[in-house]
C-alpha atoms as a printed R data frame, in Angstrom:
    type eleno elety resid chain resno      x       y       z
1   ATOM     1    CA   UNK     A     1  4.547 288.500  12.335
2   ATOM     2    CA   UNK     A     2  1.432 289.652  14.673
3   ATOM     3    CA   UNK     A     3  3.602 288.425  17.682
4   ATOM     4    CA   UNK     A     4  6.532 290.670  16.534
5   ATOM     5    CA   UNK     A     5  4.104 293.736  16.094
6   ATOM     6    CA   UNK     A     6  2.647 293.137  19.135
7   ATOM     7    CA   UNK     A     7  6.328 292.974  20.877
8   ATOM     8    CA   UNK     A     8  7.077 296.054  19.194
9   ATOM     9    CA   UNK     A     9  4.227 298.398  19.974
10  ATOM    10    CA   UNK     A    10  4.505 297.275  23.790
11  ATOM    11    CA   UNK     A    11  8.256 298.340  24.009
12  ATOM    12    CA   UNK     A    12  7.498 301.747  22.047
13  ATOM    13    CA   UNK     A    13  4.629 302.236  24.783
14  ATOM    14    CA   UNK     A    14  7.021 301.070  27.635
15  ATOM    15    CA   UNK     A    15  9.663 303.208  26.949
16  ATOM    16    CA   UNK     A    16  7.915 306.213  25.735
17  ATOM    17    CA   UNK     A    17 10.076 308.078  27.079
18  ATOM    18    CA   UNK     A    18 13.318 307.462  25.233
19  ATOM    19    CA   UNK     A    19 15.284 310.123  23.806
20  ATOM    20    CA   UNK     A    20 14.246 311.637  20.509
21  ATOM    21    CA   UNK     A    21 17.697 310.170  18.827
22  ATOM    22    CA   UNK     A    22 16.216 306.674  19.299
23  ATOM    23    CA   UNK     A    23 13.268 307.751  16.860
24  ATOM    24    CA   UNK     A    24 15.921 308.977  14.154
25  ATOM    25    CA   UNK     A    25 15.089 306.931  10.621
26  ATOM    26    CA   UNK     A    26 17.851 305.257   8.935
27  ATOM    27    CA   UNK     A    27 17.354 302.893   5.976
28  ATOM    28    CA   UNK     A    28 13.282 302.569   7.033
29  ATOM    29    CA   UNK     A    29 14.076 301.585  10.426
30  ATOM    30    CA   UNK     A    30 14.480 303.796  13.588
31  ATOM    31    CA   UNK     A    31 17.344 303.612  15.978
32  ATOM    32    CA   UNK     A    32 15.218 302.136  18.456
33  ATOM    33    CA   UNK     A    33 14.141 299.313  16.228
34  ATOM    34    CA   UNK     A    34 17.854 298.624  15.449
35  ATOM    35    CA   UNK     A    35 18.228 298.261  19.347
36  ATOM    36    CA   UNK     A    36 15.150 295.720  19.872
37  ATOM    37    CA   UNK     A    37 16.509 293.531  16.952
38  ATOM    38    CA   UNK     A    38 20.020 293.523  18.747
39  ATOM    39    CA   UNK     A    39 17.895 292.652  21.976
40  ATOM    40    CA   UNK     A    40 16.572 290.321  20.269
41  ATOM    41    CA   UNK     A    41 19.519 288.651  18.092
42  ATOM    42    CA   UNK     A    42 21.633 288.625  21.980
43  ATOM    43    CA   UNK     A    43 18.804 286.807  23.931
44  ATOM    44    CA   UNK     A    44 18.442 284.323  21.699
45  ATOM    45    CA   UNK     A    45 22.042 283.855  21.662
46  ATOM    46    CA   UNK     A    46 22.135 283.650  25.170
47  ATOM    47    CA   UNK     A    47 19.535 281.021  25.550
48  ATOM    48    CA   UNK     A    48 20.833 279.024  22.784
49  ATOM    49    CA   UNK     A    49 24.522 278.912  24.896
50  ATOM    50    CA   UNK     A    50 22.803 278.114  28.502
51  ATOM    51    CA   UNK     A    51 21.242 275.529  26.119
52  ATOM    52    CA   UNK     A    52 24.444 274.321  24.544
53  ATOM    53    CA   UNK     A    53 26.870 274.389  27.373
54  ATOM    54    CA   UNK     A    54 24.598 273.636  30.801
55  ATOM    55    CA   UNK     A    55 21.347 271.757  29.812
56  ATOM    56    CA   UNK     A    56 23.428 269.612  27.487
57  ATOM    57    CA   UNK     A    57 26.360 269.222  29.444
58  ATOM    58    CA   UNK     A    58 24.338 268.181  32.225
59  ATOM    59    CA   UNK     A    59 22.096 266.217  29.909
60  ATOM    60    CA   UNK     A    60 25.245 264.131  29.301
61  ATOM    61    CA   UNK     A    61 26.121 263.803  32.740
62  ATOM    62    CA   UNK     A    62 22.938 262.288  33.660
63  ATOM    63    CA   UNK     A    63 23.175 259.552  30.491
64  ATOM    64    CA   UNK     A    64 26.515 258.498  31.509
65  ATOM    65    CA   UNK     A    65 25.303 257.137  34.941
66  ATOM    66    CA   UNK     A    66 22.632 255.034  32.926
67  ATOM    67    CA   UNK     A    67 23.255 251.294  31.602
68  ATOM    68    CA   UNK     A    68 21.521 252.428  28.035
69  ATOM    69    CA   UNK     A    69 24.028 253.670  25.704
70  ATOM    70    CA   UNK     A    70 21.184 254.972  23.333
71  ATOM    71    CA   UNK     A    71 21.002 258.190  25.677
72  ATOM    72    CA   UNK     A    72 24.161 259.184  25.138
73  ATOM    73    CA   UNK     A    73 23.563 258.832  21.365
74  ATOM    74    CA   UNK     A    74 20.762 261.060  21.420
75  ATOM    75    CA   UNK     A    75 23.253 263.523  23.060
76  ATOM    76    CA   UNK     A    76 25.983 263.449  20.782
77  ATOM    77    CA   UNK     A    77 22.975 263.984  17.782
78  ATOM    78    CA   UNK     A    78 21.842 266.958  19.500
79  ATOM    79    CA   UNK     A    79 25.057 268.432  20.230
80  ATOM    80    CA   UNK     A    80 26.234 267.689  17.393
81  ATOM    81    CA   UNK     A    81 24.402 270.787  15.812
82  ATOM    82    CA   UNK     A    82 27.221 273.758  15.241
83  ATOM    83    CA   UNK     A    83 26.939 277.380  16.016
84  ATOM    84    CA   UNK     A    84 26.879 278.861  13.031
85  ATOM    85    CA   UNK     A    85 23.158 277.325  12.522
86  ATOM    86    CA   UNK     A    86 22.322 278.984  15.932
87  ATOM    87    CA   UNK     A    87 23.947 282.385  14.750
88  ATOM    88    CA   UNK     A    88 21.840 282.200  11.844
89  ATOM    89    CA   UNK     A    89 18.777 281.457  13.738
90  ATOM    90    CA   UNK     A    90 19.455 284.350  15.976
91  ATOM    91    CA   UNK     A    91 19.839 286.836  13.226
92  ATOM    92    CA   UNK     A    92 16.733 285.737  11.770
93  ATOM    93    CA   UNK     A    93 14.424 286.258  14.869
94  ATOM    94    CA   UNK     A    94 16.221 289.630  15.455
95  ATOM    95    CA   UNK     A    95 15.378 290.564  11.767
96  ATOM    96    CA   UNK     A    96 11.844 290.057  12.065
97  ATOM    97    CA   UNK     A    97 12.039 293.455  14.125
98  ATOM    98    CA   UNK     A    98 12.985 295.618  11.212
99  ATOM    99    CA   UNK     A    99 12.563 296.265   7.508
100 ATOM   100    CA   UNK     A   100 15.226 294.212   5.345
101 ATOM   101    CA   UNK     A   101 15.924 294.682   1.933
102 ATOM   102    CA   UNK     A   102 14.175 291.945  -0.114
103 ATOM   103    CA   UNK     A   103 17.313 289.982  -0.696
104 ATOM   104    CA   UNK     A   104 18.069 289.183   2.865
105 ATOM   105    CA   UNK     A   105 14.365 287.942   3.237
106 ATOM   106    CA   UNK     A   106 15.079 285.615   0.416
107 ATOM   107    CA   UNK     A   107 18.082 284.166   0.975
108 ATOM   108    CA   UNK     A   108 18.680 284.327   4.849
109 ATOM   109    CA   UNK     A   109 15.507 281.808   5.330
110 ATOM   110    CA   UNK     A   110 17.287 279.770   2.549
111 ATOM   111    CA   UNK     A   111 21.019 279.505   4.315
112 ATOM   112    CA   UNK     A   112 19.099 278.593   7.525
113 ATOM   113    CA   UNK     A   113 17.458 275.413   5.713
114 ATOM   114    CA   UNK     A   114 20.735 274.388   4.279
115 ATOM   115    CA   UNK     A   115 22.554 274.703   7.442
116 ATOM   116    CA   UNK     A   116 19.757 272.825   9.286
117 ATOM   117    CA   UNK     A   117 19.862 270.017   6.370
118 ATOM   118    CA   UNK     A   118 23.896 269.700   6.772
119 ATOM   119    CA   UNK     A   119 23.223 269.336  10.669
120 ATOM   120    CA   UNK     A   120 20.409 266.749  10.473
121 ATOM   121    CA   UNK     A   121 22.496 265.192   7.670
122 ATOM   122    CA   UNK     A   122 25.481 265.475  10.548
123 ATOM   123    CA   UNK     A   123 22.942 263.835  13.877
124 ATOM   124    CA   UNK     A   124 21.938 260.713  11.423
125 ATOM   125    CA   UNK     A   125 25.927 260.043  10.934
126 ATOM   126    CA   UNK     A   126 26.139 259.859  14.954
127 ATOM   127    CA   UNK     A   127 23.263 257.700  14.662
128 ATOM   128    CA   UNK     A   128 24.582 255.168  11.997
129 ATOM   129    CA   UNK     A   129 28.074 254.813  13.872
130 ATOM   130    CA   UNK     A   130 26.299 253.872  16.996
131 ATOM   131    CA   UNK     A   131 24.600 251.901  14.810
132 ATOM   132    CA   UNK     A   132 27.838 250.150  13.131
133 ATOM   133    CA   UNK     A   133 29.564 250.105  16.234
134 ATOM   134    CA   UNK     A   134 26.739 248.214  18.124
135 ATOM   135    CA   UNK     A   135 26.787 245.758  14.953
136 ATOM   136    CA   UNK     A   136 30.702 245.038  15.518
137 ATOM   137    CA   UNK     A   137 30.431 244.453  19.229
138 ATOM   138    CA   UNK     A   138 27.494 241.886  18.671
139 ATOM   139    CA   UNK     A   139 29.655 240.255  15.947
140 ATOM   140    CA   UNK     A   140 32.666 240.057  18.739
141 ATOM   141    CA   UNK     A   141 30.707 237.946  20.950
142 ATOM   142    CA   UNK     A   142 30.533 234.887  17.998
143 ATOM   143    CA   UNK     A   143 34.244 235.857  18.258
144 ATOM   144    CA   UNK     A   144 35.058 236.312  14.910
145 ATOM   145    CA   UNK     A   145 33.947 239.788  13.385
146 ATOM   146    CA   UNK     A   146 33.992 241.582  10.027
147 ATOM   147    CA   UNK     A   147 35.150 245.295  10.970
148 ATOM   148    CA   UNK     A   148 35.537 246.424   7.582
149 ATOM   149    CA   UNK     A   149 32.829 245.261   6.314
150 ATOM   150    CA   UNK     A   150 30.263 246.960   8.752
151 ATOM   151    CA   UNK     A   151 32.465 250.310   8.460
152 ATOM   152    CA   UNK     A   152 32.096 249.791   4.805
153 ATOM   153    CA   UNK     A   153 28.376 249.639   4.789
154 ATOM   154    CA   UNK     A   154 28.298 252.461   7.684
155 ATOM   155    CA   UNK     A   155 30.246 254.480   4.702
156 ATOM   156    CA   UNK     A   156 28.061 253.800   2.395
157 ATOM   157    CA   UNK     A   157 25.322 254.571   4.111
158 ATOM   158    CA   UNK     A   158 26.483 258.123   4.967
159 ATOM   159    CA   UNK     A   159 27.218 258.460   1.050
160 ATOM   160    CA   UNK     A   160 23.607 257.535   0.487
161 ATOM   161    CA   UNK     A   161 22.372 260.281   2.984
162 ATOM   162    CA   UNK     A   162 24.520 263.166   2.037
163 ATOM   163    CA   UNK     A   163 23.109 262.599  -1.752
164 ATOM   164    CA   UNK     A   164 19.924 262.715  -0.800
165 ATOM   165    CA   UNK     A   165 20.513 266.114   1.174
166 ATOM   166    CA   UNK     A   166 22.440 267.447  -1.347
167 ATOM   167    CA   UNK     A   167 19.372 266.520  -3.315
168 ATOM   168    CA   UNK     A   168 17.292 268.433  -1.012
169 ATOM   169    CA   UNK     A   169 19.434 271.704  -0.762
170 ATOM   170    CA   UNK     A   170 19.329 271.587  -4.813
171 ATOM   171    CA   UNK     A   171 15.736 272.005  -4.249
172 ATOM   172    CA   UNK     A   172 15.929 274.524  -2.087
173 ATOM   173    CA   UNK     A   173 17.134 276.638  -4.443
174 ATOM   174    CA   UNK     A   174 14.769 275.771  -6.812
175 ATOM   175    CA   UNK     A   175 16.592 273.929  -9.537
176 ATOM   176    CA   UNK     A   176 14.081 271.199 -11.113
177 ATOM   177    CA   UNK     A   177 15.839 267.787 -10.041
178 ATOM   178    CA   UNK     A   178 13.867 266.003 -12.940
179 ATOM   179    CA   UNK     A   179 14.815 267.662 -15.375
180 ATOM   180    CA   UNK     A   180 18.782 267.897 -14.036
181 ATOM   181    CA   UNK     A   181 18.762 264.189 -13.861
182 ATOM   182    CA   UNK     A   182 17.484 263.521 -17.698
183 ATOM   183    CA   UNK     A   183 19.931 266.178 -18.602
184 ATOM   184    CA   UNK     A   184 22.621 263.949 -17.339
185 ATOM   185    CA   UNK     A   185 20.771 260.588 -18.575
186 ATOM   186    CA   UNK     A   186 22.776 260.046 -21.784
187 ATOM   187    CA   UNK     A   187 26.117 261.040 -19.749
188 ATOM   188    CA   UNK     A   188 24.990 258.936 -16.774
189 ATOM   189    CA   UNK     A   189 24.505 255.569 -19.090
190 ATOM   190    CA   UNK     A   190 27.768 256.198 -21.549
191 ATOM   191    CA   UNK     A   191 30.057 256.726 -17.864
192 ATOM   192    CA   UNK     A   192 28.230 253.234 -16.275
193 ATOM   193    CA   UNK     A   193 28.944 251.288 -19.809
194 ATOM   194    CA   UNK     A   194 32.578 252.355 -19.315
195 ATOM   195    CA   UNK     A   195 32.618 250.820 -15.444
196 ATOM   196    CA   UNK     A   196 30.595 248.056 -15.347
197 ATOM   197    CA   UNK     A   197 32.714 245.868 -14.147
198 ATOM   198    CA   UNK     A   198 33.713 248.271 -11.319
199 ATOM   199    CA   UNK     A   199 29.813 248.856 -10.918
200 ATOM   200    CA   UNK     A   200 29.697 244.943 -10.867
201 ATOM   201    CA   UNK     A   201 32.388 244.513  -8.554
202 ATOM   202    CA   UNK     A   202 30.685 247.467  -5.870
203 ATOM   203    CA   UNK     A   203 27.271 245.899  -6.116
204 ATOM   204    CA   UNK     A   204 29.432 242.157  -5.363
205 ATOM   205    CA   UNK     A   205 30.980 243.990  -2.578
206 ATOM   206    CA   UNK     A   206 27.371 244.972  -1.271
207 ATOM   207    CA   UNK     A   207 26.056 241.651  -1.568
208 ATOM   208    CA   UNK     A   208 29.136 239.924   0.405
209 ATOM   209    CA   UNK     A   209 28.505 242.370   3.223
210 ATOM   210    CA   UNK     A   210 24.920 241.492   3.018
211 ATOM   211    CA   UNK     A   211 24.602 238.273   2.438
212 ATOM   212    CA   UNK     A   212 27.815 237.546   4.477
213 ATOM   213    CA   UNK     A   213 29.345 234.190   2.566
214 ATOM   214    CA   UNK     A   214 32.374 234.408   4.621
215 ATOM   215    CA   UNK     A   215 33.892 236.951   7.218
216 ATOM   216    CA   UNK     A   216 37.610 238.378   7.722
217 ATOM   217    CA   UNK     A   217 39.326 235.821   9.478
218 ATOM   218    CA   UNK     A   218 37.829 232.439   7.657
219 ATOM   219    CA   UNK     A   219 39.468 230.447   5.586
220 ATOM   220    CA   UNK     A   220 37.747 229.958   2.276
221 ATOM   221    CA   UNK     A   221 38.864 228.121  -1.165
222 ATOM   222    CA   UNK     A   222 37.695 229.259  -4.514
223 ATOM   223    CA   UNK     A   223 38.188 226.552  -7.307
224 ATOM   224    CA   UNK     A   224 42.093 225.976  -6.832
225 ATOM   225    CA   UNK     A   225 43.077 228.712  -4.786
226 ATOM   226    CA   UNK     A   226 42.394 228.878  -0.997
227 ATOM   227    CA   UNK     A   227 43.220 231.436   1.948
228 ATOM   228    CA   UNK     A   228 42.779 233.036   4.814
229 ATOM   229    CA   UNK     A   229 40.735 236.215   4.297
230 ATOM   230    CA   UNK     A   230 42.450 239.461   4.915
231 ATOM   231    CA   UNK     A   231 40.140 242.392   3.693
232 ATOM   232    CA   UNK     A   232 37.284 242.594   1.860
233 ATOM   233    CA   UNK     A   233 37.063 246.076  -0.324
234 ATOM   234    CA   UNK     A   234 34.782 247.557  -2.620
235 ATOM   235    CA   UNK     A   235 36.432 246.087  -5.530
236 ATOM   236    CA   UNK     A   236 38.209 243.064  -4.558
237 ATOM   237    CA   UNK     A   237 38.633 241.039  -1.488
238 ATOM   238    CA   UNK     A   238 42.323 239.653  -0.620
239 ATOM   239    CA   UNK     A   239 43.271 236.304   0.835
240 ATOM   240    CA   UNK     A   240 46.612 235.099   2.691
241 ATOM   241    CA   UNK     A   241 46.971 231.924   0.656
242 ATOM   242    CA   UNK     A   242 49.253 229.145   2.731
243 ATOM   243    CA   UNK     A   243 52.252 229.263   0.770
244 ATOM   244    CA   UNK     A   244 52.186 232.987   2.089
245 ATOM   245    CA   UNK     A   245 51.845 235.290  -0.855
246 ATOM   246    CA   UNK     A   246 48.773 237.275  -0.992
247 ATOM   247    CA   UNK     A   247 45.762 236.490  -3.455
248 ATOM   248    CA   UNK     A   248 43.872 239.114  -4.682
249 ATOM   249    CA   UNK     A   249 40.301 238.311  -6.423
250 ATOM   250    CA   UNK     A   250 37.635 240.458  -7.735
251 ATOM   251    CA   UNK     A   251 34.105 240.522  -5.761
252 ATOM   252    CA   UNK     A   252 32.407 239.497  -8.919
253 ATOM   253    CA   UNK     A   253 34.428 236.344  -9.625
254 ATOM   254    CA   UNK     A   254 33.850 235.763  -5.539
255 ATOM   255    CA   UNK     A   255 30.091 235.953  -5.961
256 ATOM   256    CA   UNK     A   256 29.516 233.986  -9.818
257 ATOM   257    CA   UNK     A   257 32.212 231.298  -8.036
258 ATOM   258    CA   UNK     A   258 31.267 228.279  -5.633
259 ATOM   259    CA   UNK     A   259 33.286 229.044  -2.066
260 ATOM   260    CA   UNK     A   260 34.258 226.509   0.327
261 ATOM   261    CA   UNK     A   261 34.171 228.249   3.565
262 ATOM   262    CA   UNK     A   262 36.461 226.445   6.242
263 ATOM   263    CA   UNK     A   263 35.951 229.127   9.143
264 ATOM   264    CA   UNK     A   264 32.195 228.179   9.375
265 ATOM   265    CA   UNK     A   265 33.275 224.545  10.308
266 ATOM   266    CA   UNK     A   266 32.840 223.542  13.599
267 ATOM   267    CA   UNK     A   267 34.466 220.745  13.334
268 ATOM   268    CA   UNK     A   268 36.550 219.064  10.561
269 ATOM   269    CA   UNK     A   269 36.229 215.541   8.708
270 ATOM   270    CA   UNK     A   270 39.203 213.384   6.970
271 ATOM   271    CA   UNK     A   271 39.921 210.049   5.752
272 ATOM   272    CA   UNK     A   272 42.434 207.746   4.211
273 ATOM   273    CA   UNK     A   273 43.460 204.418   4.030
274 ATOM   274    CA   UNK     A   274 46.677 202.432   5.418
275 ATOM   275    CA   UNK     A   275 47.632 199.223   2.928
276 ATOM   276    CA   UNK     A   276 49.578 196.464   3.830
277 ATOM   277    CA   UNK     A   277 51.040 193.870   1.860
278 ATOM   278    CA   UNK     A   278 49.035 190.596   1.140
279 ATOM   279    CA   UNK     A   279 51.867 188.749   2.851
280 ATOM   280    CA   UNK     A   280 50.808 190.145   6.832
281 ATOM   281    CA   UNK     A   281 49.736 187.316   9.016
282 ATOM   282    CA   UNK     A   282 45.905 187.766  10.182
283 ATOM   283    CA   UNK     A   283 47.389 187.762  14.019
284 ATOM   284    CA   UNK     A   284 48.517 191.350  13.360
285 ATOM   285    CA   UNK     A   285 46.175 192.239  10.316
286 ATOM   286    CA   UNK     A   286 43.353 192.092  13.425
287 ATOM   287    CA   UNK     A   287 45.817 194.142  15.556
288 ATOM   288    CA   UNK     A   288 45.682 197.226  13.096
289 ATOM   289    CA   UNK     A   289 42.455 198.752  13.881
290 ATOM   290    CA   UNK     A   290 43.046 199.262  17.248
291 ATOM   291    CA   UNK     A   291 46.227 200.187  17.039
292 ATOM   292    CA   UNK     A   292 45.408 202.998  14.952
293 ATOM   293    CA   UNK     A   293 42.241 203.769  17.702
294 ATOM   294    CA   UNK     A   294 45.062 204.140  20.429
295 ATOM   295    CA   UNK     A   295 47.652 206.985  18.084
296 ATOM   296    CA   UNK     A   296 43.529 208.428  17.595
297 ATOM   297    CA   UNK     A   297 42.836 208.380  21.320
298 ATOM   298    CA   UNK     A   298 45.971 210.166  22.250
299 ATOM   299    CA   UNK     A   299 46.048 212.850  19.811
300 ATOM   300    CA   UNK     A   300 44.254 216.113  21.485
301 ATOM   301    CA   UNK     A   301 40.988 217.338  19.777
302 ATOM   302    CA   UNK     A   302 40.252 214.085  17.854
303 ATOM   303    CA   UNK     A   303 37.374 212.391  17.912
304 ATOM   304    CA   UNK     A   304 37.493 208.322  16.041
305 ATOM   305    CA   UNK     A   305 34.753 208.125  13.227
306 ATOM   306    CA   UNK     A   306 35.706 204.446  12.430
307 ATOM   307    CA   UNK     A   307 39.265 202.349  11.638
308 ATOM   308    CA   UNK     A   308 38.454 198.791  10.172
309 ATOM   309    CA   UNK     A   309 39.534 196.386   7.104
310 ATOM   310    CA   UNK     A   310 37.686 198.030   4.272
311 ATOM   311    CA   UNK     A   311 38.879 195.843   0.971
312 ATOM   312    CA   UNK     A   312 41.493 193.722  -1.091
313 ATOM   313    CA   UNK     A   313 42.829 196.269  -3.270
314 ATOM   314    CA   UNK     A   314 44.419 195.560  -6.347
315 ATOM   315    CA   UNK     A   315 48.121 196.009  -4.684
316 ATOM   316    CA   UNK     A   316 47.305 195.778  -0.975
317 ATOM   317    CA   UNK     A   317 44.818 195.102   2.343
318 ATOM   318    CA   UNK     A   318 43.163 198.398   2.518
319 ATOM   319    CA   UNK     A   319 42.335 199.729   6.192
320 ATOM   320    CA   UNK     A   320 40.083 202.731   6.310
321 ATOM   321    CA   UNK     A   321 41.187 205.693   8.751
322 ATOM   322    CA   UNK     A   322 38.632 208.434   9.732
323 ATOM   323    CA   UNK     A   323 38.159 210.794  12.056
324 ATOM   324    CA   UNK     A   324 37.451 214.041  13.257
325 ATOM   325    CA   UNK     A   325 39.169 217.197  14.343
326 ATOM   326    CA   UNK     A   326 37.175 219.460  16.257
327 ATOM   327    CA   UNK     A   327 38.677 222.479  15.635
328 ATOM   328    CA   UNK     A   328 38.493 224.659  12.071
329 ATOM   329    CA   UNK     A   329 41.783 225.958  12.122
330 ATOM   330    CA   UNK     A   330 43.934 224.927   9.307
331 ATOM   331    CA   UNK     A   331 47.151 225.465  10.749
332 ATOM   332    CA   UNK     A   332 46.171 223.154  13.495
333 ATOM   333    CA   UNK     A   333 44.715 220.013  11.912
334 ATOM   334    CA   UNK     A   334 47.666 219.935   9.549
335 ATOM   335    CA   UNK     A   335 49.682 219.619  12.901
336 ATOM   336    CA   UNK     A   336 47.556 216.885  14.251
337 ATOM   337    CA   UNK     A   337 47.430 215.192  10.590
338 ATOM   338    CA   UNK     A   338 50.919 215.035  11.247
339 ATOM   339    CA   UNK     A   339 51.206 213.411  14.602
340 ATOM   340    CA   UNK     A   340 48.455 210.838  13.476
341 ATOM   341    CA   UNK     A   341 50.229 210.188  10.817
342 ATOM   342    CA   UNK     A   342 54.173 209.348  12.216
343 ATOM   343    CA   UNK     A   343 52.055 207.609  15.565
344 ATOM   344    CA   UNK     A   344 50.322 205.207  12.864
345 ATOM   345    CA   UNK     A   345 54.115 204.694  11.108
346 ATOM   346    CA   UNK     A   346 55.689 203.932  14.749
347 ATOM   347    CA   UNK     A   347 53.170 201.553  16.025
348 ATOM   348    CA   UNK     A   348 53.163 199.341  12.779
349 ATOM   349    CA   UNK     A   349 57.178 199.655  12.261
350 ATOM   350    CA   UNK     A   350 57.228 198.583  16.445
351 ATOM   351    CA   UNK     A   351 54.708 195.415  15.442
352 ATOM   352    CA   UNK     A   352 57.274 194.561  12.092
353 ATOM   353    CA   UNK     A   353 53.594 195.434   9.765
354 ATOM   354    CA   UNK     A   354 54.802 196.843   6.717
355 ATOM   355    CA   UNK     A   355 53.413 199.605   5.311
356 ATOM   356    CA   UNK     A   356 52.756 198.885   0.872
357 ATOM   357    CA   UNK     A   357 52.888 200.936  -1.562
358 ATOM   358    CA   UNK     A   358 50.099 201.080  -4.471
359 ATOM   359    CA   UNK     A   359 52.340 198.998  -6.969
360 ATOM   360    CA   UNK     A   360 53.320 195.930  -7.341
361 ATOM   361    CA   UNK     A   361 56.036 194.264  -5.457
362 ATOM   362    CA   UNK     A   362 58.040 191.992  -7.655
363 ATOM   363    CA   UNK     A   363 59.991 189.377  -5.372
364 ATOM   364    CA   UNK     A   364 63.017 187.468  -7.109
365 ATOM   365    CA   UNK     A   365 63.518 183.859  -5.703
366 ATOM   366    CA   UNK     A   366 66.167 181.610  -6.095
């Protein structure tokens, strides 16, 4: 306030000689202070603008040629502060030059702070989609990412921040946020009783994005079910199971369950066994394991574990087939199942070894 005095009496002693009219009193202020204040009120808004639309634009300019994208975020934060928060800030500088009823000194200082809260509130939302958006690209380069997910916890994140600002402007006008929040205890506990399981699904929902047991994209099984994963939501995540319907679980039966997660495999594991009847000559029983190697051998993305003569089974000579498939797609190893599986049925049929079933055989002789 001793700056503005000062200002003052060195204009009234510049221009002493204005005309009388200037010196006229209306509502405790001269004409003359009107005219300083609207001085005043226009320089600011001047600066501000040369502010807004050259030193920022060129601001931006210079960021774009740079390699750091940060820059450009701290940019976007700064201009992302409105006019109507400079207008404000204008009108209160320009009012410091004349006598204001009581009211405006209490409440303009008040609508600046909340405007300058909302703004703030407005830079940290750049900040946390940089922020998201940085997560998603670093999650593209494992090349499987979770996009809703990390837009879900960006969400939530701006929910978090406008509460607490809301918070703050609540304080601002001096309501007593103790005393607000133990009046709305009792209601508080008797509305979370009546959604706690969707408060238990939400905070599942925020531990799969934390904790990350599986991503869009991977192909998990829960007890009997299995699927690929679609979406994961705040309330329940849904699957594209194989027969082609979609699955729908809750987050809380997702996190309480034990999940087999296929997509994480880098490589997959099977096994079986080929019988044979009891009646196959050892000539071709020796044959078999190498046989099999060769249908292994040609079949892209395969990699032979072990084929040998395991046991006498109750019905049959049990070989033991396994190998593995380097690849975690379903769809594929089903495919190359397959083609194992017809190769290993042509090079027996082609060598007249029969393939037995687990039964018994009953030969009648004459």
């Amino acid at each position: 306030m001793i700056s503005v005095a000062i200002i003052k009496d060195y204009l009234y002693q510049t221009l002493n000689n204005r005309p009388e009219a200037l010196d006229r009193v209306y509502w405790d202020n001269t004409l003359f202070d009107y005219l300083i204040a609207f001085f005043v009120f226009l320089t600011v808004v001047l600066i501000l603008r040369i502010f807004k639309e050259v030193v920022i634009v060129e601001l931006r300019r210079l960021a774009r040629r740079t390699a750091n994208k940060f820059d450009d975020v701290l940019i976007r934060m700064i201009d992302s502060v409105g006019w109507p928060l400079y207008a404000l800030f204008s009108f209160h500088l320009a009012l410091l030059f004349i006598k204001t009823p009581a009211i405006i000194g209490k409440y303009l200082p008040t609508a600046i702070y909340v405007f300058a809260v909302y703004y703030i509130i407005k830079a940290i939302q750049v900040l946390i989609d940089y922020s998201t958006e940085r997560a998603i690209t670093e999650d593209e380069k494992d090349g499987k990412v979770d996009r809703p997910g990390l837009r879900f916890v960006g969400k939530v994140m701006k929910i978090i921040i406008w509460a607490i600002g809301f918070i703050i402007i609540l304080r601002s006008f001096g309501y007593n946020i103790t005393a607000l929040a133990a009046s709305l205890g009792i209601g508080g506990i008797a509305i979370a009783f009546a959604l706690q399981n969707v408060l238990a699904d939400i905070f599942a929902s925020f531990s799969i994005d934390i904790d990350r047991p599986f991503r869009v994209g991977d192909f998990i099984s829960i007890g009997e079910e299995m699927g690929r994963v679609k979406s994961i939501g705040i309330k329940s995540t849904r699957l594209q199971s194989l027969q082609g319907e979609e699955l729908i679980v809750s987050n809380k039966e997702l996190t309480n369950s034990r999940i087999h997660n296929f997509g994480q495999m880098e490589k997959r594991r099977t096994s079986f066994m080929v019988g044979i009847p009891y009646d196959t000559p050892l000539k071709k029983m020796e044959k078999i394991p190498g046989l099999i190697k060769d249908v292994l051998k040609k079949t892209k993305g395969v990699e032979i574990d072990r084929v040998y003569f395991k046991e006498f089974g109750a019905f049959n000579l049990g070989f033991e087939v396994a190998y593995f498939f380097q690849s975690a797609d379903f769809n594929d190893f089903v495919k190359a199942r397959e083609k194992i599986n017809f190769g290993i049925k042509k090079v027996l049929d082609k060598e007249n070894i029969f393939i037995a079933s687990q039964g018994l055989r009953v030969v009648a002789k004459k």
